[in-house]
N, C-alpha and C positions, 0 to 999 in steps of 0.2 A: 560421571557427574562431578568430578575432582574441580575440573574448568569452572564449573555451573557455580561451585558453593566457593570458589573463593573471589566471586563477586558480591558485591554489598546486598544485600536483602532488600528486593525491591517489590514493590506491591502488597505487601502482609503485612503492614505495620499496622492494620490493625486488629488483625490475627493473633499477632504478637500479643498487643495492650490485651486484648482479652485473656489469655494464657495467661499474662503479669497479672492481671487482675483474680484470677482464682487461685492462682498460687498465692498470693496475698492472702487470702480466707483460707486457705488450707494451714495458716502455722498455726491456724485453733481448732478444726475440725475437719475431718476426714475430706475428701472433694473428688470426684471422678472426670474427666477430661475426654471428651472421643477428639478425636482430629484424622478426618475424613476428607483424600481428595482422590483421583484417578492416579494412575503411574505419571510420575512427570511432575507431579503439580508443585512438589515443595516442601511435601512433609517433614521428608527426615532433613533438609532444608531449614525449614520454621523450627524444629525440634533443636536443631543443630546450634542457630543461635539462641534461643531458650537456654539451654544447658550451660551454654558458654558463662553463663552468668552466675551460676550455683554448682555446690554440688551434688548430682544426683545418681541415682542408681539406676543403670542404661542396661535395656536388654532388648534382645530382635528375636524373634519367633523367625524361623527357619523353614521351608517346605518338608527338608530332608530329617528331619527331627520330631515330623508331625506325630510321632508313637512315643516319642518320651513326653511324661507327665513333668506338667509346668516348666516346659523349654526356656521359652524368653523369660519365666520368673524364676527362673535358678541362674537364669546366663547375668540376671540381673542383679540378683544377693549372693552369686558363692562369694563373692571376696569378702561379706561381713557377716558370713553365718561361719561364727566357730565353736568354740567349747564355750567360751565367755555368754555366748547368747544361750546357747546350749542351758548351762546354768538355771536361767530364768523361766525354760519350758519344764511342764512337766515331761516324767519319763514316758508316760504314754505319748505325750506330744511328738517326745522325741523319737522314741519308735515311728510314730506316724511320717516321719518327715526325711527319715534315715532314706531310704531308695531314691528321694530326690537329692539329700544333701548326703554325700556317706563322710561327711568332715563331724556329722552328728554323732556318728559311731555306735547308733542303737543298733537295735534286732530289729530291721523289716517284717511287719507284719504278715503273713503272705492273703490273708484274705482282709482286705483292708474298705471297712465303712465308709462309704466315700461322705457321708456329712461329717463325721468325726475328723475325717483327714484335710476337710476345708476348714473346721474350726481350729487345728493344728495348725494350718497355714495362715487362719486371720491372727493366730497369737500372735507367729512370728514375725508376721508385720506391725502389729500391736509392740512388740518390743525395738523394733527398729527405728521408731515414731519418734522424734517428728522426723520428716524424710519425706522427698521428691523419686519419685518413682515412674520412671519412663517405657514403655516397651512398644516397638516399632514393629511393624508388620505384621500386627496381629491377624489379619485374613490367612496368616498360616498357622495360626496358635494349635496348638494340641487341644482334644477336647477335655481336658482335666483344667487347664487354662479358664476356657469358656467357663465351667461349669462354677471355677471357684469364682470369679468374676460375678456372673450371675448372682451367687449367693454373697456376695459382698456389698451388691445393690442393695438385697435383702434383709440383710446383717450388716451396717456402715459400723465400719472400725471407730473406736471410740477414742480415738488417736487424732492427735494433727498429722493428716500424710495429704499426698497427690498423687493421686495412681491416673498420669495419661497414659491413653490407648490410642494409636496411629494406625489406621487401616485404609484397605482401599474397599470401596463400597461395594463393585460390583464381585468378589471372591470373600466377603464374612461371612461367618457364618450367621445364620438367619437368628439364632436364638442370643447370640451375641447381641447385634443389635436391638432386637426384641427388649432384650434386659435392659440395655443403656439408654434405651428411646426415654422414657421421661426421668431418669436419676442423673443422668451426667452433662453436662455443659460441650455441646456439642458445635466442632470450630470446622467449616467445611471451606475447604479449598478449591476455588475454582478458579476459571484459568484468568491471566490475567489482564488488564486491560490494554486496548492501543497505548496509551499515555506511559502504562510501566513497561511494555514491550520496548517504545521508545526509549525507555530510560536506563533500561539495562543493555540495551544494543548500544546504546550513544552515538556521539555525531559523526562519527569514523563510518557510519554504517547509511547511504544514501536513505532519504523517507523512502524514493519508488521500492529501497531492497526490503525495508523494517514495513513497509505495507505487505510487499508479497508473505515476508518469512510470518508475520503474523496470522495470515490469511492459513498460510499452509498449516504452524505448527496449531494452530486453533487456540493460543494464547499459553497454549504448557510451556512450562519454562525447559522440560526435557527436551522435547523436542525441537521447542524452538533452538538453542544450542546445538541442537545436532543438526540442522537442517542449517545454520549458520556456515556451521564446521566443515559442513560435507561428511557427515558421519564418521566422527572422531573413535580410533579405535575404543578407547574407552567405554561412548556410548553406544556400540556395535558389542563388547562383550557384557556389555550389560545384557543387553537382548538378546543375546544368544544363551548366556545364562539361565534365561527365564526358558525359551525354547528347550534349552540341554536334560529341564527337569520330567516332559514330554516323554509317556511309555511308546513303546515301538510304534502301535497304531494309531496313534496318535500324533505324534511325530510325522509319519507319513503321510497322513490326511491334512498337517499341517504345510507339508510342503508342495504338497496337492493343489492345496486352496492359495498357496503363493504364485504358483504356477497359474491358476485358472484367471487371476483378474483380482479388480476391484472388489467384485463383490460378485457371488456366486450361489448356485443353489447344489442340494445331496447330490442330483443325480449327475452332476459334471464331475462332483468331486469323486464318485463313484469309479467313473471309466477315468478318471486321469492316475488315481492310486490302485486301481485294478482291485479292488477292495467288494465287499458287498456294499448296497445302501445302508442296510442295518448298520455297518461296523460303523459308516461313514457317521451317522445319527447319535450312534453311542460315542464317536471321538468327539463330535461337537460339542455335545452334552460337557465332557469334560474340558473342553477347552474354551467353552463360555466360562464355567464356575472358574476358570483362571484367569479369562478376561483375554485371554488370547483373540479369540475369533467375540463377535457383538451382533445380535440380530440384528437384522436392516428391517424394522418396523413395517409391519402392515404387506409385507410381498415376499416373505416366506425365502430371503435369500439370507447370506452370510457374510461379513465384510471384517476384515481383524482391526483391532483397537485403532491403531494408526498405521499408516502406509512405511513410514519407517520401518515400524515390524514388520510390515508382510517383506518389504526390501532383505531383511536379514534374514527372515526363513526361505527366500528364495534363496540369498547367498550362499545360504548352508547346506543345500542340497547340490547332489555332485553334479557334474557337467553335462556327462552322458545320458542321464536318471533326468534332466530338464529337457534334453533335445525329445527323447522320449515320448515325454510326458504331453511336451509342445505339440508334438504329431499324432497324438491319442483323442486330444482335445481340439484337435485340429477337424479329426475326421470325424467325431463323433457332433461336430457341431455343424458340418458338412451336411451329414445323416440326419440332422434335424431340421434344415432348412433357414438355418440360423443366416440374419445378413452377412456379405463378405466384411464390413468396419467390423465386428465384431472377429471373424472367423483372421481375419488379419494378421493381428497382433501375434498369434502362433502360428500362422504359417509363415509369417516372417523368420520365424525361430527355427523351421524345420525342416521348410521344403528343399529340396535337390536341385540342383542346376537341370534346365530342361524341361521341369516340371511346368508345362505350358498351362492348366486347369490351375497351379500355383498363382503362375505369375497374374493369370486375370484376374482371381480373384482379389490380390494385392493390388494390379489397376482398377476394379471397381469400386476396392472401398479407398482408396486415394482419393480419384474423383468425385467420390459422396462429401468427403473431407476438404477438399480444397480451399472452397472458401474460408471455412469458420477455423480450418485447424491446419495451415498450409506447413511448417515444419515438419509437424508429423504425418501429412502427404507428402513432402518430400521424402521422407525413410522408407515411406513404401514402394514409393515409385522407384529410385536407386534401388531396392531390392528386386521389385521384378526385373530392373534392367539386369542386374546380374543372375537372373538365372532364365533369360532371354539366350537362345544362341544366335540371333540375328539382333540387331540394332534397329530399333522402332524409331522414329522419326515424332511420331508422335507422343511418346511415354519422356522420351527426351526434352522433346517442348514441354510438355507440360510440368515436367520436373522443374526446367528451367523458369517456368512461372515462380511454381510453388519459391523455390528458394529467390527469387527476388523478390516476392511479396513478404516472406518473411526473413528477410533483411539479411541473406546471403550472395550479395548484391554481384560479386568477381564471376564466382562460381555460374549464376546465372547466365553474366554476360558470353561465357564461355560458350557455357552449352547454347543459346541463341546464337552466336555466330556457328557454331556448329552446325547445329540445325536449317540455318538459312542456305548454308552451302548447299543442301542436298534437300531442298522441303522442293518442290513443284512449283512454278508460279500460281500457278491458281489454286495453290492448297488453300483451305479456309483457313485454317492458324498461320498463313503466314504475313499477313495485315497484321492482326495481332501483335505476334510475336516480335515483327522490327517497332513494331509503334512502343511496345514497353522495352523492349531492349533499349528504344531511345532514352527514355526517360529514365532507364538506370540509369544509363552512361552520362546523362543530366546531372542525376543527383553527383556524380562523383566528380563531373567540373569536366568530364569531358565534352563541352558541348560540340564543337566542331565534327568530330566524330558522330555523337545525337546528328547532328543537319545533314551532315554526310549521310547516312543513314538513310533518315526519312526522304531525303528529294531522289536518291536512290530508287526507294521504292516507290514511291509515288508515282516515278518514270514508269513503271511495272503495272501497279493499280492506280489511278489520278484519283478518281471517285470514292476510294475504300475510305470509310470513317472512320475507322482506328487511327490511321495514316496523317487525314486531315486532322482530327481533334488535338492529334501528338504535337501537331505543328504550331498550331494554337496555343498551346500549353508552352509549350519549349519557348515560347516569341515572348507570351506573356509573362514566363518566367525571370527571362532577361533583361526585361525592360524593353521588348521592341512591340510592344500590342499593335501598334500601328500597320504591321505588314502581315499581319494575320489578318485583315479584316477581309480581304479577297474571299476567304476560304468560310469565313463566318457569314458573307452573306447569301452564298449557296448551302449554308444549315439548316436541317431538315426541323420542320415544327410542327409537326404530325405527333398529338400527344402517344399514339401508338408505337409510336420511332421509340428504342429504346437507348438509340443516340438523341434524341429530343434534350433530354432532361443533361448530359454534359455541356452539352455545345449551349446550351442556355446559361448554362452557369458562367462560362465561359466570353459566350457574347455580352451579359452583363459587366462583368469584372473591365472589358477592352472598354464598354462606351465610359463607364466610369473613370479612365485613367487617358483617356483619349480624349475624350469630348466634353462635355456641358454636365458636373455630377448631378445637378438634378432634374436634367434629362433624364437622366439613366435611372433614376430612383425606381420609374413602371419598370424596368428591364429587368434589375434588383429582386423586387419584391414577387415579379412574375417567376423568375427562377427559383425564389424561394418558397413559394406554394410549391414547385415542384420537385423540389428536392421533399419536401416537409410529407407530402403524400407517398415517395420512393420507400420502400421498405430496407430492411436493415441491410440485407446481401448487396442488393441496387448503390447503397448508400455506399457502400463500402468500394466496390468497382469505380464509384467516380470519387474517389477521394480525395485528389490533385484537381479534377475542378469545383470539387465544392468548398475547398480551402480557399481558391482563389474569390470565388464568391462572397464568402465569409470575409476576404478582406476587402471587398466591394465594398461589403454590409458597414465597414468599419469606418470607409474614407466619404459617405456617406450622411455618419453619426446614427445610422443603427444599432449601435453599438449592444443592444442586450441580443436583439437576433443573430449578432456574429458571435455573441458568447456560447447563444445556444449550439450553434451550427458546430461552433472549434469544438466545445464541447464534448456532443454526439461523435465529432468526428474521430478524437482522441480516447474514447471510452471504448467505439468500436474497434478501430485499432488497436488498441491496446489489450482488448478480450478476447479479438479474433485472429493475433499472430501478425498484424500485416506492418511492421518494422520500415517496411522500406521507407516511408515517406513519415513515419512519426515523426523524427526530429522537427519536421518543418511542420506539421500539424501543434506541435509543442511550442514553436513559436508564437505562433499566429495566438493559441489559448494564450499562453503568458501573456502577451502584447495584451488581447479582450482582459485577463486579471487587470492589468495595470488601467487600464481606462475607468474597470468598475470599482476599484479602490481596493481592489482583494491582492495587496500586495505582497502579502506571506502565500495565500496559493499560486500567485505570479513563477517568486519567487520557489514553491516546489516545483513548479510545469520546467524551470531552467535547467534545477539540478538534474532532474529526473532524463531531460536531454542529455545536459552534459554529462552527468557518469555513467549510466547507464547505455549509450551508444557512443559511436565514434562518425558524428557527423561530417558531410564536407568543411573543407573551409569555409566556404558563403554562408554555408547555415551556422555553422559553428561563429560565426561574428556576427551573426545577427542573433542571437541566443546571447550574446555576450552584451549587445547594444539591449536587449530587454534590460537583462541583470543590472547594467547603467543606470536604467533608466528607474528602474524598482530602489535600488540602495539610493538613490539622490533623492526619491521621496521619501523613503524610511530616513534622512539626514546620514545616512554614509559616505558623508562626501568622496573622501581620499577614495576607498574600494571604487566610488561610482566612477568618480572619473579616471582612472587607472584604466577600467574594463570599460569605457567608453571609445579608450584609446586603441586597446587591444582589440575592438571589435570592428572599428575603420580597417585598422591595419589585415586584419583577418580577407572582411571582405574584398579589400581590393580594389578592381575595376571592371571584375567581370560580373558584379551586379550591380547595376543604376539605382534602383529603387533602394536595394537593400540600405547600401552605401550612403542614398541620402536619408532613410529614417535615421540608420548607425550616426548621423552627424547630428541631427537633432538632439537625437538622446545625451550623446556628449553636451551639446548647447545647455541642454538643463540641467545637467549635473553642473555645470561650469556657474550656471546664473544661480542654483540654489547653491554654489558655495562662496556667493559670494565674489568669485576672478572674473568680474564682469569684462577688464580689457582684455584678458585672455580668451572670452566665450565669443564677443566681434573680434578677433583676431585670427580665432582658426575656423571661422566657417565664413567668412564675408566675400571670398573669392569661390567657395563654392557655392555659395547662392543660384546663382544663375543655371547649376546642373540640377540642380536639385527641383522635383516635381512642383507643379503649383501647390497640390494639397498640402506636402511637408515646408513647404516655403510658405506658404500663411501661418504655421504653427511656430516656424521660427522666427519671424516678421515680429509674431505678437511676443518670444521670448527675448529678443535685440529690442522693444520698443521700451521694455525694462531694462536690459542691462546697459545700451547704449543711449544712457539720458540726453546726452547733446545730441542725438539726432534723434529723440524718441520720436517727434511728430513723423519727419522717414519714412520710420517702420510703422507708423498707424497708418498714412495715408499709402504705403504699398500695401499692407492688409488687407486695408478699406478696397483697392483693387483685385486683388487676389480671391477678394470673398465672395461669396454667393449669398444672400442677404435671405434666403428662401429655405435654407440647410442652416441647423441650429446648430451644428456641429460650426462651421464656418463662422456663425454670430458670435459663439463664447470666446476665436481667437480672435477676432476682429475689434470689437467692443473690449478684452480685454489688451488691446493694443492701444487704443486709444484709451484707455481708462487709467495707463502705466504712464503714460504719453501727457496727460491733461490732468493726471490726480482727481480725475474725474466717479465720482461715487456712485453717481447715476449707471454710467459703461457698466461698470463692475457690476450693479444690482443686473442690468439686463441679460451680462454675460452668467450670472450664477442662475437665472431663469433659463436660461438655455440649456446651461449645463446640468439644468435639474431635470428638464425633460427627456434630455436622452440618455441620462444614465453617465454625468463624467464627476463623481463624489468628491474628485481630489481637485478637478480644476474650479465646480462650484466652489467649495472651502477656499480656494486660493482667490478666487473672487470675491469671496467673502469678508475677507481677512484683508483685501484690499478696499472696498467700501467700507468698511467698519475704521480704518485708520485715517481716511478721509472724512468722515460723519463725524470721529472724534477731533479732526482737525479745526473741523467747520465749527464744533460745538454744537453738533447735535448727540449728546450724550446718549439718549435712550438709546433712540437706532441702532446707534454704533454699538452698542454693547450689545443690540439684538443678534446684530451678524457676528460678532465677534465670538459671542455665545457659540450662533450656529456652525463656525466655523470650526471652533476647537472641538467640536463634538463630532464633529465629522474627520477632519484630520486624526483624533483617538482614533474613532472606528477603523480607519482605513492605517493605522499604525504608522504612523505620518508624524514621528515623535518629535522633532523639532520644529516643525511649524504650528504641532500643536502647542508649544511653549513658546511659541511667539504671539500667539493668538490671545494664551495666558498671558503672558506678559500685557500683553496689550491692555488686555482687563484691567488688569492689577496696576494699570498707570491710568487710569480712571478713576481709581479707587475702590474697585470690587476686589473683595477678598475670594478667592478661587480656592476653594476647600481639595485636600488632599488627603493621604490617608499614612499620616506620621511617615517615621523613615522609610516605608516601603515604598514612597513616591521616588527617594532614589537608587533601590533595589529593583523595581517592576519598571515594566514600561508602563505607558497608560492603560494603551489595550487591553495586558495583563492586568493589571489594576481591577481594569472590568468586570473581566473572567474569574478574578478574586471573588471580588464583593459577590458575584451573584451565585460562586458557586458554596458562598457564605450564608446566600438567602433560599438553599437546597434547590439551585435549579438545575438540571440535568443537562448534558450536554446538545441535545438540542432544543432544548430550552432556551442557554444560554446561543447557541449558533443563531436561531429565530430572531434572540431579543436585541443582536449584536450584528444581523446581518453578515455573520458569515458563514461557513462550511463548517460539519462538524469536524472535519479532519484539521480545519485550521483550527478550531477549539481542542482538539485533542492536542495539538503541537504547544500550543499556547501554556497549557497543563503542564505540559512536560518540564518549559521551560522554569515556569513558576515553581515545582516540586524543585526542581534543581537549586533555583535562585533562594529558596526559603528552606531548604535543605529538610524536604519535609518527603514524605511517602506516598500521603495520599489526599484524598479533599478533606478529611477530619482534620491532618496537620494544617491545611492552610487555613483552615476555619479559626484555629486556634490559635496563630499567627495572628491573624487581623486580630482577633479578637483581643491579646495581649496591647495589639497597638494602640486601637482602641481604646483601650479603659488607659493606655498612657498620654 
């Protein structure tokens, strides 16, 4: 815990205040304190900076000590119990206290009253007075402890003192709390929030990792630390500590149930420690009241406090004594008919080379796992293969699945070209198996190789739909949709076909980027009932064409159905192991963030690509072109165009599309900062490569910054658009509206932009009619948009244009209310999250009333504690509220 505590105290500040607060009525009368949380949570923590501020009298109740009388309250007073106190007791007293203090120097009684020997001990605390008195780990107190405690409730010392008491709930003793339940001010510890998790990891620590580590350690700040660390010696002999204190049977039974799993019932743990049931029932019993092992509620099984622990009681059992154990429980779960997923996990541990009944049952429960959990299908698979003496063809295929699907992309390709050396032509897996080996070798930039590949086989099978659909995909990926279409209009649309539902996605996405977009709108929308009815497994299998789809949805101005789709597609992936194709599912979300004005979750969807894997270059610059595009609407100028630069260069030449979005995104970082000759300067010669859809959108961004030729770019918009697609209206209208100083454009283009969901380019329209209505002299108006505008730029954390917007007001003559110096401490956003987390609304309270995710409300928080240097929502209440009344 050494790491843990010499980090700043985060999340119990007002914990803390409550401690300050009774220790303040304690320097005039007696006060009892319980402070109650699980292992992990903080106590001796929270105690630790309590202390630091006074001086107190500190003591810890010890397991090993549980037979001497008043342990932690002698560990606590021997330095100030001497002859001088001595003095003040009577001699009987002092007799009475002699065996616990021998600095007393009486004659121990030897049959000793035990109410006589607790009023002996409230003396001495009565002389000690006034005094802070602390004792830590009282769930191992001795019962003479308890019992003086108890009668202290009963008898409050007539003294200024503070007697806290630090336990953990589920090992007190019952009569302990019993006593304390209505005398003492009770301060319980539980775990802590996302927002303080965030804040004690800080920014060094990606959100995707401070999401998982919180997920895992369940918010204790022990283990979250140790699951940081990868189990730092320190927080390993802690636990083992606790373990070491374990009588023989008990100990055994503990490493038993380490051995057996997550969570277990007597009778496995019986046959795996060779034990009786009985013994097994009687170690429980003892290793609950310690908190070791926790009923798993309502189904009669057993699971230990945290999985950390069982990790260290497995560690600590010897080598041989696991192989064992693994093959006991191996067989006896055989003998019960138990599934192979289940029976797995230990015969992975145990079995022999050879072991043919082994190895299937490690390929059946792969194969149960594949989809949902394909990493650790692959462990099992690699293990049957090595205790295979012959080489399977197909345990090797599907290995080779498992680990490209979860994102061990080399390895995979390996083993598929393996495989195809020696698979049959007409094996079933081997359509398959070239169709996704393509599409590795895609994601990693090899595509010639991918082409080679597929016309390969194709020559072999013409007809196989794995084969075809790959082809499709790889063309559409590139930017060539146009030479796929041969193969798309022999696609089967037989809603029974379970190729139907890809090749529709697919056929959508081509008429969209190929032909007349709203043409393709039925194509669209027909493939998206059919994704929308596919179930989750289904969902997951076509993931690379319903991506594509999704950005159908997008170049369209569907823009909330492509959110959902990235969405769904990113969550599955992400819960079900399948890596390979995240980064680019990461994109496509960030992109939908940025359109629906959610530019801090954009902004996580990037990071969580970028650190967290090692994408190709193509995608890695297109990841980068988002990040552009996100910082130029947060006003990041310099970051946005820096990484607008970096994500051209990234891409390349070997993706069209990508390459002309990546040039956009530069265009808008260049025109919101302002370098308008620089923004027609480096895109005006790739115009012409560049798609129609992303060429309308820069048309309408050049009609702004190139004002000597704005009419130009309004009347190529005006060409470019499709007057039927609302998405097309908002750039077209806003090209001529840049073009003409036109207020009317602007209002038509911010109706547009209201109906399909684009929050930042409505407000940017907005914000452009509102400073023409003020031009004209139409003041109301204008102040209406201008209004609407900066309330939407706040939302969407759009910090300087929403001070432009301000501004704008305030040269009207409207005073635009703020909230003292915090307006330049906070952003707006923040601001918001302030105030309402000031008017007690809860986190999704506040996400509802504010339109965003509560995870973006938890980041928000974070920032703000930080920015106001405060702990928790009580600090920022208090904050405002100081500003407030200034």
């Amino acid at each position: 815990m050494d790491h843990l505590e010499r980090r700043p105290l985060v999340g119990r500040a007002a914990e803390l205040a409550r401690l300050e607060e009774v220790a303040a009525q304690a320097k005039t009368a007696f006060r009892l304190v319980e402070v109650v949380g699980e292992p992990g949570t903080g106590k001796t923590r929270l105690l630790g900076e309590f202390t630091s501020k006074r001086l107190v009298l500190k003591g810890r109740a010890v397991e090993q000590e549980r037979e001497a009388p008043f342990a932690p309250l002698v560990d606590a007073l021997v330095d100030r119990v001497d002859a001088g106190l001595a003095s003040r007791l009577s001699e009987a007293e002092t007799q009475l206290l002699a065996s616990a203090f021998p600095v007393l120097e009486g004659t121990a009684q030897e049959a000793v009253v035990k109410p006589r020997l607790y009023r002996a001990m409230r003396s001495l605390l009565r002389e000690l007075a006034p005094a802070t008195v602390v004792l830590d780990d009282v769930h191992w107190a001795d019962e003479a402890t308890i019992e003086l405690v108890d009668y202290l409730v009963r008898h409050p010392l007539p003294a200024p003192m503070l007697l806290v008491l630090a336990y953990r709930p589920h090992q007190v003793s019952f009569r302990l709390s019993r006593a304390l339940a209505d005398q003492a001010v009770k301060i319980e510890l539980g775990p802590l929030s996302k927002a303080d998790v965030d804040q004690l990891l800080g920014p060094t620590v990606s959100p995707h990792a401070r999401n998982r580590l919180y997920e895992e350690s369940g918010g204790n700040p022990f283990y979250l630390d140790t699951l940081a660390r990868e189990l730092p010696e320190s927080a390993r002999a802690t636990l083992a500590g606790e373990l070491a204190g374990l009588g023989t049977t008990e100990a055994l039974v503990a490493k038993a149930a380490a051995v057996a799993g997550e969570s277990f019932e007597p009778s496995v743990i019986a046959h795996v420690a060779e034990v009786s049931e009985q013994a097994v029932l009687q170690a429980f019993d003892d290793l609950v009241a310690r908190d070791v092992l926790r009923e798993v509620e309502g189904s009669g099984r057993f699971r230990f406090r945290h999985g950390v622990l069982r990790q260290v009681a497995y560690d600590g059992a010897a080598a041989g004594w696991r192989h064992g154990a693994h093959t006991r429980i191996a067989a006896y779960l055989a003998k019960v008919g138990a599934p192979a997923t289940r029976r797995a996990e230990h015969v992975v541990r145990s079995a022999k080379y050879g072991d043919v009944e082994a190895k299937d049952t490690l390929v059946t429960a792969a194969r149960a796992i594949a989809t949902n959990q394909p990493a650790k299908a692959a462990s099992w698979y690699e293990a049957a293969r090595q205790l295979a003496t012959e080489d399977d063809v197909d345990i090797r295929t599907e290995l080779a699945f498992c680990h490209g699907v979860s994102g061990r992309i080399m390895p995979a390709l390996e083993m598929f070209g393996a495989a195809l050396k020696t698979m049959p032509e007409d094996h079933e897996s081997r359509a398959p198996a070239a169709a996704f080996a393509a599409l590795l070798a895609h994601l990693r930039g090899e595509h010639d190789w991918a082409r080679l590949l597929l016309t390969s086989e194709l020559n072999r099978q013409p007809e196989a739909p794995p084969l075809r659909l790959q082809l499709v995909l790889d063309a559409a990926m590139k930017g060539e949709a146009r030479t796929a279409k041969p193969f798309l209009d022999a696609a089967p649309d037989d809603d029974r076909n379970r190729w139907t539902v890809p090749f529709a996605a697919l056929n959508a996405y081509v008429k969209t980027v190929e032909g007349n977009r709203f043409d393709a709108v039925k194509a669209v929308n027909d493939a998206a009932r059919m994704v929308d009815a596919s179930d989750d497994d289904e969902f997951l299998t076509w993931l690379p064409a319903i991506h594509m789809l999704s950005w159908a949805e997008v170049l369209i101005g569907q823009h909330r159905l492509a959110l959902r789709h990235f969405t769904k597609a990113v969550d599955l992936a992400r819960d079900n192991g399948h890596l390979y194709f995240l980064p680019q599912l990461l994109h496509g979300l960030s992109f939908a963030y940025v359109v629906a004005g959610r530019t801090a979750d954009g902004l996580a969807a990037v990071e969580e690509a970028l650190e967290s894997m090692h994408p190709q270059a193509g995608i890695r610059g297109a990841l980068l072109g988002v990040w552009c595009q996100l910082q130029s609407w947060r006003g990041q100028h310099a970051t946005a165009v820096r990484a607008g630069r970096r994500a051209i260069a990234a891409i390349g030449d070997a993706h069209p599309p990508l390459a002309s979005l990546a040039r956009n995104q530069l265009l808008l970082a260049q025109v919101h900062a302002g370098n308008h000759a620089k923004a027609v300067e480096e895109i005006r010669e790739h115009l012409p490569k560049i798609d129609p859809y992303t060429r309308l959108a820069s048309c309408c961004l050049l009609a702004k910054a190139d004002t000597a030729h704005a009419k130009h770019w309004a009347e190529e918009a005006d060409r470019l658009a499709d007057g039927r697609l609302d998405v097309d209206v908002v750039f077209r209208d806003m090209a001529a509206a840049y073009a003409d100083n036109d207020a009317d454009k602007a209002l038509n283009a911010a109706a547009a932009a209201e109906r399909i969901g684009m929050p930042l380019w409505e407000a940017t329209a907005r914000l452009h009619a509102g400073t023409c209505l003020a031009r004209d002299g139409r003041r109301d108006e204008a102040l209406r948009e201008l209004q609407a505008a900066a309330a939407m730029f706040n939302v969407c954390e759009a910090s300087e244009l929403h001070a432009t917007a301000v501004r704008e007001q305030r040269r009207l003559g409207v005073r635009v209310p703020h909230t003292g110096a915090l307006a330049n401490t906070l952003s707006p956003r923040e601001l918001d999250v302030a105030e309402l987390v000031c008017a007690g609304s809860t986190n999704q309270q506040i996400a509802e009333k504010l339109v965003l995710s509560v995870r973006t409300v938890e980041t928000h928080l974070t920032h703000i504690f930080a920015k106001l240097g405060v702990t928790n929502r009580a600090g920022v209440a208090r904050v405002l509220a100081s500003q407030n009344e200034d």
